[in-house]
C-alpha positions as a printed Julia matrix, in Angstrom:
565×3 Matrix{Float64}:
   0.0    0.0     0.0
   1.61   3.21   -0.99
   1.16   6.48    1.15
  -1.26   9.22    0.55
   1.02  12.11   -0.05
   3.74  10.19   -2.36
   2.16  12.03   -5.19
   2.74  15.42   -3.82
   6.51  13.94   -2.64
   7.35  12.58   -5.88
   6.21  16.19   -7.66
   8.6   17.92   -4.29
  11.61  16.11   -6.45
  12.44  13.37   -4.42
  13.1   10.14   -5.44
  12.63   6.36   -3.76
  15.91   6.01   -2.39
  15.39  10.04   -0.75
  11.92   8.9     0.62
  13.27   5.64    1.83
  15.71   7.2     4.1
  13.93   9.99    5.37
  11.19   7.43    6.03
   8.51   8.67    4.01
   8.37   5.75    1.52
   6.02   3.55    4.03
   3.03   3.95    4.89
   2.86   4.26    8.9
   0.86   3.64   11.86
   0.47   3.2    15.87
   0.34   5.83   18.77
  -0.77   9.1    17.85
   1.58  10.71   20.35
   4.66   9.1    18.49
   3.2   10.37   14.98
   3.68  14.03   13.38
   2.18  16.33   10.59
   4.19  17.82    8.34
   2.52  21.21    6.56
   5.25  22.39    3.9
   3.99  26.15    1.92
   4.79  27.93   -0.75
   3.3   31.41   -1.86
   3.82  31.7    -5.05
   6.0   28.98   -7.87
   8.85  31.41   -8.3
   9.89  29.51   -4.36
  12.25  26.46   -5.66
  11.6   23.37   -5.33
  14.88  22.43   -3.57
  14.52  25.03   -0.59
  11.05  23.43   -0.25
  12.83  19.64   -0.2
  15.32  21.47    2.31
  12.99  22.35    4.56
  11.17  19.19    4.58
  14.94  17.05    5.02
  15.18  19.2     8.3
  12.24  18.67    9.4
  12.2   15.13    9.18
  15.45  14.84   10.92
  14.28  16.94   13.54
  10.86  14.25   13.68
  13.47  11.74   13.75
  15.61  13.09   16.86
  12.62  13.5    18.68
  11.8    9.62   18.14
   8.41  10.49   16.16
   7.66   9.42   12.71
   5.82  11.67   10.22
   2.25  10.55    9.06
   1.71  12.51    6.24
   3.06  15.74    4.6
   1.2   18.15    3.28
   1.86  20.56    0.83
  -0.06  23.72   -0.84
   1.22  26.78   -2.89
  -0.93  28.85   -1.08
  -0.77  32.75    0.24
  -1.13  32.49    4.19
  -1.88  36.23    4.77
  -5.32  36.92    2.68
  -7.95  35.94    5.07
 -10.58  34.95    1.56
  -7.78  32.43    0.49
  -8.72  28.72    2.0
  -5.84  26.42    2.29
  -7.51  23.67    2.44
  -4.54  21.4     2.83
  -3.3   23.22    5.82
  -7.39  22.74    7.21
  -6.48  19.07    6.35
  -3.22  18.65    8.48
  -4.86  20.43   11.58
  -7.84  18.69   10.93
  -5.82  15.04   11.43
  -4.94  16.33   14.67
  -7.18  18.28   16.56
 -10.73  16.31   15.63
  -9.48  12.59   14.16
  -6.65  12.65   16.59
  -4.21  10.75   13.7
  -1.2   11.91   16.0
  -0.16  14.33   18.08
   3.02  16.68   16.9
   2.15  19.0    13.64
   6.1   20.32   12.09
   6.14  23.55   10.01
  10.03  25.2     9.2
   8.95  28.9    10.0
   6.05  30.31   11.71
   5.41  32.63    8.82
   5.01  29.28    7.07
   2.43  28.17    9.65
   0.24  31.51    9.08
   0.33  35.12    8.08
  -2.79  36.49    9.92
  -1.81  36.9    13.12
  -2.03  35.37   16.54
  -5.78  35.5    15.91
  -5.9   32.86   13.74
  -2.76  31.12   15.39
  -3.96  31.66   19.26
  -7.54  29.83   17.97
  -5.33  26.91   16.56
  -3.44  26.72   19.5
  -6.49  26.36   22.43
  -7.4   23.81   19.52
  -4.22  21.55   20.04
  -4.34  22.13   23.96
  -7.31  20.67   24.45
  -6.51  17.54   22.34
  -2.86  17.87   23.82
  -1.21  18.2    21.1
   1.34  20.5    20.16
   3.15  22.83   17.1
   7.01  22.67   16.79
   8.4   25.45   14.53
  11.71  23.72   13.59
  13.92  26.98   12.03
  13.05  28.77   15.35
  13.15  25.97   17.53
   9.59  26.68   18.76
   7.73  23.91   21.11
   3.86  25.69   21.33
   3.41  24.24   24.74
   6.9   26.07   26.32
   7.13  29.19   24.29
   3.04  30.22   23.43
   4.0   34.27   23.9
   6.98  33.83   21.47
   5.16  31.86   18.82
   2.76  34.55   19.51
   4.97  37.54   18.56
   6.43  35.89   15.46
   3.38  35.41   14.34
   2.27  38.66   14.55
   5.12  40.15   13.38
   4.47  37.85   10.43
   1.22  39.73    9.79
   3.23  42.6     9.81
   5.21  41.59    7.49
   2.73  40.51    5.02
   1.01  43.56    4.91
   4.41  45.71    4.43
   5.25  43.13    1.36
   1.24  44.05    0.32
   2.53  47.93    0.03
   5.28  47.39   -1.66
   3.48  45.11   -4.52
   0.73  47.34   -5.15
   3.28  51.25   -5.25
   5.44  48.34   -8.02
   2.27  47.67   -9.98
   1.05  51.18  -10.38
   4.02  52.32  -11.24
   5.1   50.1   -13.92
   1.28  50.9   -14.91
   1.77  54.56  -15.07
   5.16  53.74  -17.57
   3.04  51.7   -19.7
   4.36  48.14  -18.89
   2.01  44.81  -18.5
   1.99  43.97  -15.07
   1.55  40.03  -15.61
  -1.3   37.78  -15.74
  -3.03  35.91  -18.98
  -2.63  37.55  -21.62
  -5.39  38.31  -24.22
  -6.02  35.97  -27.03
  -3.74  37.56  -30.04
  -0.8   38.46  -27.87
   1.92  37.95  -25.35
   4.37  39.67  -23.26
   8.34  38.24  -23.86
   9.88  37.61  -20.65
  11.41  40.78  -19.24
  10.02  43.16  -21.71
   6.81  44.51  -19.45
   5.43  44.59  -23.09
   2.57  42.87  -25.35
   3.2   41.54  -28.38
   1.41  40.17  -31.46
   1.59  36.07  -31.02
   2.2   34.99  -34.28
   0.29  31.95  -33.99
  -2.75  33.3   -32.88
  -2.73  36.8   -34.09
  -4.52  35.93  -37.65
  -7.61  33.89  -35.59
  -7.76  36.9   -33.43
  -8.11  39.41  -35.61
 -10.44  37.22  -37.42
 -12.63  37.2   -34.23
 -11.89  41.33  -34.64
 -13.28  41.99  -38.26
 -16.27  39.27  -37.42
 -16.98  41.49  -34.4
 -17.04  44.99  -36.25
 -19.3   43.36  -39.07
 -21.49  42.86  -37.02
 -21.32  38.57  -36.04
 -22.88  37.72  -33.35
 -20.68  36.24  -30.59
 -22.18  32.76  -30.75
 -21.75  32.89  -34.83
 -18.63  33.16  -34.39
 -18.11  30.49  -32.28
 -20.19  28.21  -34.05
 -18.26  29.52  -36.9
 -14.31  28.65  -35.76
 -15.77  25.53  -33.56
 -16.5   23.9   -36.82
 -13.53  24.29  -38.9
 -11.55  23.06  -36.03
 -10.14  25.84  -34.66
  -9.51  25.76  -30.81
  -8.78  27.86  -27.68
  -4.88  28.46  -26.43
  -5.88  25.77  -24.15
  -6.82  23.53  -26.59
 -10.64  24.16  -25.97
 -13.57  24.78  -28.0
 -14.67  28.59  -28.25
 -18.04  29.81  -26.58
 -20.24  32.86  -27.13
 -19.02  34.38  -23.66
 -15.46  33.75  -24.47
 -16.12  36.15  -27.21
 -17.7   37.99  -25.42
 -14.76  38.39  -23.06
 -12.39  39.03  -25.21
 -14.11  41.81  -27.08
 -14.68  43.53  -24.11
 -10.79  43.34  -22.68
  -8.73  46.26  -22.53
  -5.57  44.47  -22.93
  -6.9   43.26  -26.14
  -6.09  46.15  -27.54
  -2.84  46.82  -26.32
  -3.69  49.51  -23.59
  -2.88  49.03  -19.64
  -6.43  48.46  -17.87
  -7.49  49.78  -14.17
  -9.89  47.45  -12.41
 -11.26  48.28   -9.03
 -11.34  45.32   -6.32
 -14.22  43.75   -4.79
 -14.94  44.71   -1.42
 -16.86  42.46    1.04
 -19.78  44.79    3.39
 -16.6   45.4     5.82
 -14.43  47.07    3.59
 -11.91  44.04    3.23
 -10.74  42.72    0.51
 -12.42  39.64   -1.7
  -9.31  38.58   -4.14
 -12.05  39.07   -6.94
 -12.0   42.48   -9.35
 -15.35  43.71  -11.23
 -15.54  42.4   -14.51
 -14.26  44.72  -17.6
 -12.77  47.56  -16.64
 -11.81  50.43  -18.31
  -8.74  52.07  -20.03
  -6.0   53.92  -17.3
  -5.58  57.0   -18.56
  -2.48  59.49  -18.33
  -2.86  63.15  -17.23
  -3.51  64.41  -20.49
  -6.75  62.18  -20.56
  -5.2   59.74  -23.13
  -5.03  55.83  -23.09
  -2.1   54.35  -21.47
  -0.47  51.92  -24.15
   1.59  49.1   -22.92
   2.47  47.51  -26.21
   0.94  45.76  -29.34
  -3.03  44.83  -29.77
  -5.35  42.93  -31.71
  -7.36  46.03  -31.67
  -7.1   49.74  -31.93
  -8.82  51.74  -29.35
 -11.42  53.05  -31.72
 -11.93  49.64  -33.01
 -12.84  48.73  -28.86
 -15.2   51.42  -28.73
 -16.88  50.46  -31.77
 -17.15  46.94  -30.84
 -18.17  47.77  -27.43
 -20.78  49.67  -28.8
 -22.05  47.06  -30.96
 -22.2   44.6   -28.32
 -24.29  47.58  -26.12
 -27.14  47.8   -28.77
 -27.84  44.21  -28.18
 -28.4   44.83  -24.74
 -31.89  44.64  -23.18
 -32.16  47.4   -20.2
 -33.97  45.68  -17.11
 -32.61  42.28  -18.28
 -29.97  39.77  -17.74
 -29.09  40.0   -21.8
 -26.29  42.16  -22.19
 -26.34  44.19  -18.59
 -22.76  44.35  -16.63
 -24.35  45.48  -13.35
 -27.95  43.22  -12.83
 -25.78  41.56   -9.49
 -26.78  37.92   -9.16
 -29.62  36.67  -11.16
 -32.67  34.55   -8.99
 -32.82  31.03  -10.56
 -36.09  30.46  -11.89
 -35.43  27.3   -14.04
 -36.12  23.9   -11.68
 -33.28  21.64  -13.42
 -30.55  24.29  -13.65
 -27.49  22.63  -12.59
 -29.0   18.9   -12.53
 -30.32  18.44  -16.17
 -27.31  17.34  -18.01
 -27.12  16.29  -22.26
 -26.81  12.85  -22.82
 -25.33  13.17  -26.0
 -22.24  15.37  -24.53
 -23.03  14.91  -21.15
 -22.86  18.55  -20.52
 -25.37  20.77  -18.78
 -28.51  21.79  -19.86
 -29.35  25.54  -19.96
 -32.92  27.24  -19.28
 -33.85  28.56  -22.71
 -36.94  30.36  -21.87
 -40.1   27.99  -22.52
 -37.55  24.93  -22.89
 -33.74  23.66  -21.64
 -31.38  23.3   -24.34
 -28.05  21.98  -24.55
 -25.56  24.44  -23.17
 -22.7   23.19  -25.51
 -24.84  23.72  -28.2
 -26.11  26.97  -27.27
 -22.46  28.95  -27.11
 -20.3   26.3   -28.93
 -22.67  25.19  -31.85
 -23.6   22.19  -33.55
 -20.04  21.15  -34.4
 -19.84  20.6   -30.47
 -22.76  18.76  -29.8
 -26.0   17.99  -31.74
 -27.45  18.87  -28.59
 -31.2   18.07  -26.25
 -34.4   20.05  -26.48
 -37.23  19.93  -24.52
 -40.2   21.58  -23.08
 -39.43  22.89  -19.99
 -42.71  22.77  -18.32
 -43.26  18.98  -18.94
 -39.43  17.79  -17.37
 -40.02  19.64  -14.29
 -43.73  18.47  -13.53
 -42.02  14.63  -14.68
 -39.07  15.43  -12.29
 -41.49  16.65   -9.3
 -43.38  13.72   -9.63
 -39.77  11.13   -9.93
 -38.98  13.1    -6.46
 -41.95  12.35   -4.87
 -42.38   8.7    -5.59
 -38.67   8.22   -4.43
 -39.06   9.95   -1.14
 -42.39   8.07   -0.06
 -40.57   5.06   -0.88
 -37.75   5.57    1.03
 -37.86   4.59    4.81
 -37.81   7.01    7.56
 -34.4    8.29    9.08
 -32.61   6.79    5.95
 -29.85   8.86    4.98
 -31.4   10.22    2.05
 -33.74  11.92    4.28
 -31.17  13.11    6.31
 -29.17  14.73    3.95
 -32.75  16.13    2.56
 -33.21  17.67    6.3
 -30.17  19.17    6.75
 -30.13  20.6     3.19
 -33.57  22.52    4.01
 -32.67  23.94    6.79
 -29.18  25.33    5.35
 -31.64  27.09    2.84
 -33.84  28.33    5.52
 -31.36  30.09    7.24
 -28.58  31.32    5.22
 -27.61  33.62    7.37
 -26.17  31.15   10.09
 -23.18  30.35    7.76
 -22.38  34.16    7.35
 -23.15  34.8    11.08
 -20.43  31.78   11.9
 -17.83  33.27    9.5
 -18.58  36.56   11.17
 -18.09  35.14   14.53
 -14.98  33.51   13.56
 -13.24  36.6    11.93
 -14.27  38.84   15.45
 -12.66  35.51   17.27
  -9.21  35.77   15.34
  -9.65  39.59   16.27
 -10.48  39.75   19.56
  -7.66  37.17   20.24
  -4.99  39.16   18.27
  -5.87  41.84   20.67
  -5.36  39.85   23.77
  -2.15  38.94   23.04
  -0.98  42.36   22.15
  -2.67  43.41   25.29
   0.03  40.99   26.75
   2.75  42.59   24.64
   2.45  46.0    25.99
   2.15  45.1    29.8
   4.7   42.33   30.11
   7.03  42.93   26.99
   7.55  46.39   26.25
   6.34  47.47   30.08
   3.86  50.58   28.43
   0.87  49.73   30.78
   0.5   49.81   34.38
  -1.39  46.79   36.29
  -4.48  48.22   36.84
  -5.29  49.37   33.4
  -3.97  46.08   31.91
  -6.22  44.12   34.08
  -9.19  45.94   33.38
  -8.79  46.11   29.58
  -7.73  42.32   30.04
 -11.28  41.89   31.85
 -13.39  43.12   29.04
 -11.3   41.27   26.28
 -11.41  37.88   27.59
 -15.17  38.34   28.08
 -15.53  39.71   24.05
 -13.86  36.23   23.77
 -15.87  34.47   25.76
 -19.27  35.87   24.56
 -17.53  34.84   20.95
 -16.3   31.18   21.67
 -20.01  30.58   23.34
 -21.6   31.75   20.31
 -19.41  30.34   17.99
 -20.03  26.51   19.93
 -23.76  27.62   19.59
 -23.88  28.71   15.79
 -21.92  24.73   15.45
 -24.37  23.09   16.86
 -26.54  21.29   14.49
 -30.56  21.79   14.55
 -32.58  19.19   15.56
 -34.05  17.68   12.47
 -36.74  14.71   13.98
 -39.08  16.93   12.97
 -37.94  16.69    9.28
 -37.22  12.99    9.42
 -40.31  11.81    7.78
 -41.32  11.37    3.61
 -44.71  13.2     4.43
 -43.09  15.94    5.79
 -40.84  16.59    3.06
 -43.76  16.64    0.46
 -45.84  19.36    2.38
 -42.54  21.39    2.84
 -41.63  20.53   -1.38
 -45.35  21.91   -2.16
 -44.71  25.64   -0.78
 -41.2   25.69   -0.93
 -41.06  27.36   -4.0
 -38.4   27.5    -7.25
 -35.32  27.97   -4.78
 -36.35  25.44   -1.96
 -37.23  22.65   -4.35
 -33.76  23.15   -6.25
 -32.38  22.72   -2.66
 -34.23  19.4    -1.54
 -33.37  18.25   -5.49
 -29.85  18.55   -4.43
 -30.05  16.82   -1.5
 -31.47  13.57   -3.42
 -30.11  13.76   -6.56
 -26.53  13.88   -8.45
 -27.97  14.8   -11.54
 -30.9   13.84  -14.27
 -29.77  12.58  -18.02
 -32.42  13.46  -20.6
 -32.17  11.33  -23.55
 -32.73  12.28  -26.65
 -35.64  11.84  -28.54
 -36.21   8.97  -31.41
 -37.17  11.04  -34.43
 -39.37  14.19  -35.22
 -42.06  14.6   -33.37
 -41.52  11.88  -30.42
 -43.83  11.35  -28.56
 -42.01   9.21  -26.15
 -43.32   9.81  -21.83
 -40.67  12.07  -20.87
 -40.16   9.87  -17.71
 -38.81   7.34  -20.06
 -36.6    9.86  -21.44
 -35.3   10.66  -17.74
 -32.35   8.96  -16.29
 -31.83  10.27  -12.4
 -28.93   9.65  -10.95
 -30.16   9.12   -6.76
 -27.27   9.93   -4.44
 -28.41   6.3    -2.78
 -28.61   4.54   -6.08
 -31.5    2.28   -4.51
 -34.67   3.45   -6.82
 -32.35   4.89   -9.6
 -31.03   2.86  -12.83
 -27.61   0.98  -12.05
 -24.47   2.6   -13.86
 -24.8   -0.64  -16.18
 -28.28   0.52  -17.2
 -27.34   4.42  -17.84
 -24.21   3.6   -19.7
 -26.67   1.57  -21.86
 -28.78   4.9   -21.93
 -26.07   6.87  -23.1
 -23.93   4.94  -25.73
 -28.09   4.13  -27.13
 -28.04   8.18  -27.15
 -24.95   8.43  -29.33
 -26.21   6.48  -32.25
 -29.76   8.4   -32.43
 -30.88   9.82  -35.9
 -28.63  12.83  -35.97
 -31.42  15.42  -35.43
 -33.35  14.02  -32.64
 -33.63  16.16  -29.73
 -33.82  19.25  -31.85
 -37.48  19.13  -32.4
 -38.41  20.62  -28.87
 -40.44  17.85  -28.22
């Protein structure tokens, strides 16, 4: 039996004969309090590879002096500072220890390694591992968490510190190789590309001609689809070796960069004020202080060639709808099946296409990417309502079906526990950050005198307190006997409306085939042309029976499905 994270060791570098005597080539086992985590990060690819193989040899020998082996390493190229970034790796390797209680000892080389946010995030982690006795050893600073909490505590601050000075720095870099007209990095638009070291874009020779092809189909006037449809089906692909979509097109026509001129986005901001890691789609040109376009090299386009096309795309907009508007926000789902109903002829999704679902591949890529599905859209949700129904009242009380049913109603009845928790959570890491600076300034640097520290310690720990209590409270699951019955569900289905039902749906289902049908004008029962996919595979059709379904659905007439039957 090989071990979980040879993969990710293999990809490190190492070899057999390393792994072998580091002893990472076996799998191993026994008393949690003689195994260890190893968590090995990386922010960004530019870190080699053999620091990284460094860090884990001295680690391992440290593991190894200590008389503990090392369960599993775990390894992410992950920023540890931005508080929207989940690493869920490092959630894995504290997870082993401080709920499955796998072992007992988790290694990282530098506590800037272990986090970037502070002793909020860090102290939270740290009552974690108390209470499960279990510990974090920082090997480069020869850290044990249960002798030297206050100076892990200070590192790790001063590793948010340092974060948010490298932050400064980045962003004063990027505007002002903005400002001189250089590309800052990223993708680069279809067309072009910037040579390594030259901050500039250039005409890819390859793709240029498609490009501008896309270009002069734009200004005449093509619809994005068309187009798609159009270099789909002589074979043409995507720099990734994909097939183009209307979107794509869509995309790319409205992209700055496309035509060669340095592009100012603004950042999303969550209701606090903090960053999201997301910008607002588009943007628009950066301008210089004459009022002109900043240029940072060669473009598909010429600026009055974006305008025009931009303006093109504008008259096809609908004002008050979803077609063509930048700023609608997030659209309410009013199609049952969105998301479940997938093509059996591509085995793609299906798309709401007003009075009907269509194939979405055939929609934006066009027939040379999949014949595609039709049907009405009326008659597959009253079929699928009905398929629901039947398979809850057949299934027995407390089964895990209905379970998973419960719990998924519930999560739609009150959304706003989830954002309450994460709220909680963040004010945790906060209040906790402040405690220990609190700590800091009386014991450390002596600025506070007793009686002030132990008041302002007072009303701290019972913020914290007040937070942890919640927090345990906002964790604890709902009682769902009330839920746990196939009658129940059906009265709760009937008035739960377009966004409930997709919910419950969900909760049952992986996903519903629809089959093409026979020939023009097929009049086949739609429930015969329905293959659901149950997530307990008792009332569904077996895999043997839908692969049947599907290879049957490759060799129909060529334009069934089409018919919107």
């Amino acid at each position: 039996m090989d071990r979980d994270d040879r993969p990710a060791l293999l990809a490190l570098g190492f070899n057999e004969a390393d792994l072998k005597e580091l002893g990472l080539w076996e799998p191993v086992i026994g008393d949690p309090a003689s195994l260890a985590e190893m968590y090995v990060r990386r922010s960004k690819k530019k870190d080699t590879l053999s620091s990284l193989r460094e860090q884990v040899r001295r680690m391992c020998a440290h593991a190894a002096h200590e008389g503990k082996r090392i369960r599993h390493v775990w390894f992410e190229q992950k920023s540890a500072s931005k508080s929207y970034v989940r690493r869920e790796e490092f959630e894995k390797a504290t997870a082993a220890i401080a709920h499955a209680g796998l072992s007992k000892t988790l290694y990282v080389f530098k506590t800037s390694r272990l986090s970037r946010r502070g002793m909020g995030q860090v102290g939270l982690l740290l009552d974690k591992f108390e209470e499960r006795q279990a510990r974090i050893f920082v090997v480069a600073e020869n850290l044990d968490s249960t002798k030297s909490r206050m100076v892990l505590a200070i590192l790790s601050e001063q590793a948010r510190e340092q974060a948010s000075d490298i932050g400064d720095f980045t962003k004063i870099g990027i505007d002002g190789n903005k400002a001189d007209g250089r590309w800052t990095g990223g993708v680069t638009p279809f067309g072009l590309y910037s040579p390594k070291g030259s901050g500039k874009l250039k005409r890819q020779p390859q793709e240029y001609p498609i490009a501008r092809r896309i270009a002069d189909y734009l200004l005449d006037r093509k619809t994005p689809n068309w187009i798609a449809d159009k270099l789909n089906s002589e074979g043409i692909k995507t720099r990734h070796g994909k097939k183009w979509t209307g979107p794509g097109i869509v995309s790319l026509a409205h992209s700055v960069a496309w035509a060669g001129l340095v592009v100012k986005r603004e950042k999303m901001l969550d209701e606090h004020g903090n960053e999201t890691g997301k910008y607002h789609r588009g943007g628009a040109p950066l301008l210089d202080k004459h009022g002109n376009p900043v240029s940072c090299g060669e473009g598909v386009i010429t600026f009055a060639e974006h305008v025009k096309i931009n303006k093109i795309l504008a008259e096809r907009a609908q004002p008050g709808t979803s077609i063509g508007s930048r700023k609608r926000g997030k659209r309410e789902t009013v199609a049952l099946l969105s998301g479940l109903l997938k093509c059996a002829r591509c085995g793609g999704p299906m798309a709401n296409g007003g009075v009907n679902y269509r194939c979405y591949a055939r929609q934006v890529e066009g027939a040379s990417s999949c014949q595609g599905v039709s049907t009405e859209r009326k008659r597959v949700d009253e079929a699928v309502t009905n398929l629901w129904v039947n398979h809850i009242l057949a299934l027995p009380p407390h089964s895990p079906t209905i379970l998973a049913i419960a719990r998924e109603w519930l999560s739609y009845q009150d959304p706003e526990k989830e954002a309450r928790k994460a709220h909680v959570n963040a004010a945790l890491e906060s209040a906790v950050g402040r405690e220990i600076q609190l700590r800091k300034e009386r014991f450390i640097l002596n600025r506070m005198d007793e009686a002030t520290y132990e008041y302002l310690w007072r009303e701290l720990n019972g913020q914290i307190d007040s937070l942890k209590t919640e927090l345990e409270e906002l964790s604890r699951e709902a009682d769902l006997s009330p839920l746990m019955n196939p009658e129940t569900l059906i009265d709760i289905w009937e008035g739960a409306g377009i966004g409930g039902q997709r919910a419950l749906l969900r909760a049952a289902l992986n996903g519903i085939t629809l089959l093409p049908s026979k020939y023009r004008g097929d009049r086949t029962p739609i429930l015969e042309r329905l293959v659901p996919d149950w997530k307990d595979k008792e009332n569904g059709r077996t895999s043997e029976e839908r692969e049947l379904a599907f290879t049957s659905a490759q060799h129909s007439s060529p334009f069934a499905g089409q018919e919107g039957a």
